[in-house]
N, C-alpha and C positions, 0 to 999 in steps of 0.2 A: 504494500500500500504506500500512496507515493500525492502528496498535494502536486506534485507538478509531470511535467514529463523529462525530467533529467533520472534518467535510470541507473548511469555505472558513477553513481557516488562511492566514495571509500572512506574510511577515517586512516587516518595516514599509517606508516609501518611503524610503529615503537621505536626510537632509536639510538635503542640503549640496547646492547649486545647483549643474549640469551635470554632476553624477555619476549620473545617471540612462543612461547611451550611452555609456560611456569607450571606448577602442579597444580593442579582443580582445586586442591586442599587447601592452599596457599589464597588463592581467589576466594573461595567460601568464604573464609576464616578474616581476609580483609574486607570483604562488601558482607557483611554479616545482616540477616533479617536484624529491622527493625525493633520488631515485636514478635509477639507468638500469637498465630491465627488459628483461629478454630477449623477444624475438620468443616472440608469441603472438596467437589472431584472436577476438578478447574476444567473447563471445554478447552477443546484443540478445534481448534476455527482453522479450515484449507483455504490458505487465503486465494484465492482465482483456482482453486480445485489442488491437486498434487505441483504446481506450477514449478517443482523444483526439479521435475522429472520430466514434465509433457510442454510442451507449448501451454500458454497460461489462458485461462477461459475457453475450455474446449469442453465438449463431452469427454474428449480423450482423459484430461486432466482431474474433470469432476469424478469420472469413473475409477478411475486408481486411486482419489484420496478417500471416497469411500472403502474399498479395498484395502486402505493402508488400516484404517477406522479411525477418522475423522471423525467428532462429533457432529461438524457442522459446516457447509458448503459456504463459499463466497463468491458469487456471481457481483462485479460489478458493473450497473446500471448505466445506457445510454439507451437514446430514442432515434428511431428513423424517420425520414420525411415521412412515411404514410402512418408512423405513430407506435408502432410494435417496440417493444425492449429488447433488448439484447444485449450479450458480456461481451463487454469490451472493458480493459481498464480505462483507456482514452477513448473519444468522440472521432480522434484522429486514429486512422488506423493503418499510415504509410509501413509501420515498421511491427505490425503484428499478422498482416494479411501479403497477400500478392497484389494486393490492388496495383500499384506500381509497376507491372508488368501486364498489364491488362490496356492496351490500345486504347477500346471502346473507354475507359473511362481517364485518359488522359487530362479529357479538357476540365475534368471535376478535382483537379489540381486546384491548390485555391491559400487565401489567407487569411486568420481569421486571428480576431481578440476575444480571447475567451480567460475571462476572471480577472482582468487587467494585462494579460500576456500575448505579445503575436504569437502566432502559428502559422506554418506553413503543410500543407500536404493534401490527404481526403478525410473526408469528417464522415461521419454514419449518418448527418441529421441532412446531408446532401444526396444521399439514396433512401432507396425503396429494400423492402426487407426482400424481396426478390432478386434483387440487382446484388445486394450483401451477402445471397447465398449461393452465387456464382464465384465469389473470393476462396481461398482457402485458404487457411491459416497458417503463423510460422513461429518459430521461437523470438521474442523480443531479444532476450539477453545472449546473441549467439556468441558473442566474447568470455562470456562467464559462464556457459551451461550450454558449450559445443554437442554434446550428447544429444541435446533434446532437438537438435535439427533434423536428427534423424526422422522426426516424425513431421516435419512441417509435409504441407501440403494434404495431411489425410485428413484433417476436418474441418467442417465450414464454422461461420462464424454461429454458434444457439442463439434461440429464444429461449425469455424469460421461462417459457410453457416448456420446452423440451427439457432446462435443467429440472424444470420442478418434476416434472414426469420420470426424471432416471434419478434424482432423489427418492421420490417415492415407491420406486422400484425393487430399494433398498431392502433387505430381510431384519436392516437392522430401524431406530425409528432416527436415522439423523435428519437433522434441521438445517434452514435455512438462513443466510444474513446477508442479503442484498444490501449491496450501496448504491444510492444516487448519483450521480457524478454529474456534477455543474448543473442545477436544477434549474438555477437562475439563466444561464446560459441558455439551456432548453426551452425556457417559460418564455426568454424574448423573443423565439423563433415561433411562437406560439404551439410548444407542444410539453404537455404537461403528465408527470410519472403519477400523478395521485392513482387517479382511476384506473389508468391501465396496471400501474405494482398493485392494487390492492383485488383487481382481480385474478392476476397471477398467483397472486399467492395463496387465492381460495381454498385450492385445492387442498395444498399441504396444511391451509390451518385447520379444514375442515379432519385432516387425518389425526389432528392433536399432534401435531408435531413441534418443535420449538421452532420460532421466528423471528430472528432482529432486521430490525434497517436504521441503516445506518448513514451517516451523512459530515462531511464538512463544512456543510450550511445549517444555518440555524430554521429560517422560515418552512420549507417542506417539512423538516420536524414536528413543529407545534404544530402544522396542519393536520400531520396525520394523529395527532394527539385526541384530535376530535371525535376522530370513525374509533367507535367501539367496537376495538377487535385485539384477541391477546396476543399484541405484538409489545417485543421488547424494544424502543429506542434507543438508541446509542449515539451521544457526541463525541464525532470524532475530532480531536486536537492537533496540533502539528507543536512540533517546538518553534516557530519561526511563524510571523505571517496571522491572518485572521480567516474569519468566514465571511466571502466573496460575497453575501448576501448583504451583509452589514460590516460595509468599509470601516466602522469607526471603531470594531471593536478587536481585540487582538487575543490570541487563543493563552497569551498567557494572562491577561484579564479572564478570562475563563477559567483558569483552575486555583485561582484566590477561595478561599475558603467561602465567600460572599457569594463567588462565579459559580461553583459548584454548589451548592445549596440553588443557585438561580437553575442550574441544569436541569437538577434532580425534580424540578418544577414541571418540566416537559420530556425527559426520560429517564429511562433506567440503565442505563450506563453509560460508562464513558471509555471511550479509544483510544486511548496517551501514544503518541509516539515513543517508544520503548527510552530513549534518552531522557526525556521526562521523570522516570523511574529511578534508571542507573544515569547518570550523565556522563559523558564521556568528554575527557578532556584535551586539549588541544593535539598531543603525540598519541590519542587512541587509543589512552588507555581511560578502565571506569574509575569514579568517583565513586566516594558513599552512597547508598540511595538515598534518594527525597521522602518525602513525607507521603508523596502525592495518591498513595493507594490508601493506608489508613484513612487518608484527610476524604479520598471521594466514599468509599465505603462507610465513612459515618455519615454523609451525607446522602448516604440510600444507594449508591450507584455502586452497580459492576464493573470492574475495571478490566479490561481486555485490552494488553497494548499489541502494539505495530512494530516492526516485521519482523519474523526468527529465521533465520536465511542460514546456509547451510558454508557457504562460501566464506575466504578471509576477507573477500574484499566488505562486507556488512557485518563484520565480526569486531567487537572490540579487539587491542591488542593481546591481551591475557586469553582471549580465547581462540586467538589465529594458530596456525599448524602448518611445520613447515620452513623452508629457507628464505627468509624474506627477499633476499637478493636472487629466487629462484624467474625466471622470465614468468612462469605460470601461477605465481607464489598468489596472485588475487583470485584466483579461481581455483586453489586447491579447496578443499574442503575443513573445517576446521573443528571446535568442538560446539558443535548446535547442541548438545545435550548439557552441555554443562552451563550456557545459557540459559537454557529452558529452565536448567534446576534452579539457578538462580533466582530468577524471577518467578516462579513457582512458589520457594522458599520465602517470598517477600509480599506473600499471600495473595497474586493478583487470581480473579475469577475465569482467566481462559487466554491461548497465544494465539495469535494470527501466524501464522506459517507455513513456509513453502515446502515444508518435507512435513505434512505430517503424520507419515510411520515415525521420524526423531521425535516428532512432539510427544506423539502419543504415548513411545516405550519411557520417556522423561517423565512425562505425567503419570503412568501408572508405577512405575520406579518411584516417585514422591508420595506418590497415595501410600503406597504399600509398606513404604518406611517412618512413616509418622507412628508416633505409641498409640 
């Protein structure tokens, strides 16, 4: 999960010599929980399905992170000119599809300012949900996760209907937690997720299954506050920047003690970017944690942070793996489990992540060792 579209971020290499592999024990023992939380069995949220193994928002990807057992699917939300939903993380879709090799839609090149940002390339809300199921999809990150190209081209872009349908398919009961992505954005172009997300997701509430949606705007939240229906809300935060809806307000005004108590007004959780938690300081390595999970949890909210990635390059430095001066050293794999434990340990409600078979075996590893 990402407020913008710059993807290969890093926090830089440690660099202080054999700090690159310290022992887990060493890391525990200096970012120590806070407090002591009461028993509870944290969800593993697939953030855009298994997306650390498939091309990301595919059936491909949804289907392997239920397989891995995932508690819970993340299809992120965009609209097409005739109105349908579909997983895309961006609205722009130059570097997740084939559109860019497709003749016929050359001239739908284009430039756009979305949430104060240019962009250059094809937008989803420029086609027909017909015209989008001629594309075929590919790996975003093919610098970081060379492997998963091997699958580009075998699936089309879903609908909102098709993920809920191979959810519900499932033998087991996992749920669903749709994001909105730029609602404002969409509402200017006169096309709006109320109606259409809340019929999408009929089906699976009708099944009793668990439901969030989630958003880093404020306004479509308190909307859907209104329809009486047992969905969980979740605001999501960024450490940097506000919600595009409301220029004036800044997401670290948001998690002031004041800001969360004002959330927990219109939902029940909250989405912190994981650095909000742990901080992480300027050579990449963590800080102590913050307070910020006790503090939203007394104020009613679930806390669910953003993102557990499996690679050095989204790894603090205590948890990267490997010869930092290796040419591949960003894209080796590093210790995703010993993050999850972490933050786990620091009592939050559930991780967004791209591997989550790592989350899962972390998560029930944590359950299983509690007295």
């Amino acid at each position: 999960m990402t407020t913008r579209r710059t993807f290969l971020t890093s926090v830089p290499v440690l660099a202080l010599a054999g700090c690159s592999t310290p022992p887990q024990t060493a890391v525990m023992r200096d970012i120590a929980p806070l407090t002591e939380h009461p028993k509870h069995r944290p969800i593993i949220i697939a953030h855009r399905g298994a997306s650390g193994y498939r091309p990301e928002h595919t059936l491909s990807s949804y289907r392997l992170a239920i397989e891995q057992g995932a508690d819970v699917i993340e299809p992120d939300l965009v609209i097409t000119r005739d109105g349908h939903l579909v997983a895309r993380h961006e609205n722009e879709i130059g570097g997740t599809t084939d559109v860019a090799d497709r003749p016929v839609f050359a001239s739908r090149r284009t430039e756009k300012i979305i949430d104060g940002e240019r962009f250059e390339g094809w937008f989803v809300e420029d086609f027909t949900l017909d015209e989008l199921k001629s594309l075929r999809c590919r790996e975003r990150l093919p610098q970081l996760r060379p492997a998963n190209m091997a699958f580009d081209g075998q699936d089309t872009i879903p609908t909102l209907e098709e993920v809920v349908s191979l959810v519900l398919a499932s033998d087991r009961a996992v749920g669903l937690y749709p994001e909105t992505k730029h609602p404002t954005h969409h509402e200017r172009l006169g096309l709006s997720f109320d109606d259409a997300l809340l019929a999408g997701i009929a089906p699976i509430l009708s099944a009793g299954r668990d439901v969030y949606v989630q958003s880093f705007e404020v306004t479509n939240i308190r909307r859907l506050l209104a329809r009486p229906l047992p969905v969980t809300l979740v605001q999501l935060v960024a450490s940097e920047g506000g919600p595009a809806d409301l220029p004036d307000v800044r997401y670290a005004d948001m998690i002031t003690d004041a800001g969360l108590v004002e959330i927990a007004r219109y939902a029940g959780g909250l989405g912190p970017q994981k650095n909000l938690i742990v901080p992480v300081g300027p050579q990449g390595g963590m800080r102590p944690p913050t307070h910020l999970v006790a503090r939203a949890q007394a104020a009613g909210l679930k806390v669910h942070p953003w993102t557990f990635r499996l690679e050095n390059n989204f790894l603090p430095s205590q948890m990267r793996r490997g010869a930092p001066d290796a040419p591949d050293f960003l894209r080796l794999p590093g210790d995703l489990a010993g993050e999850c434990s972490l933050f786990l340990s620091l009592g939050v409600d559930g991780l967004f992540c791209d591997h989550p078979d790592i989350g899962v075996a972390a998560r029930d590893a944590f359950v299983a060792g509690r007295p």
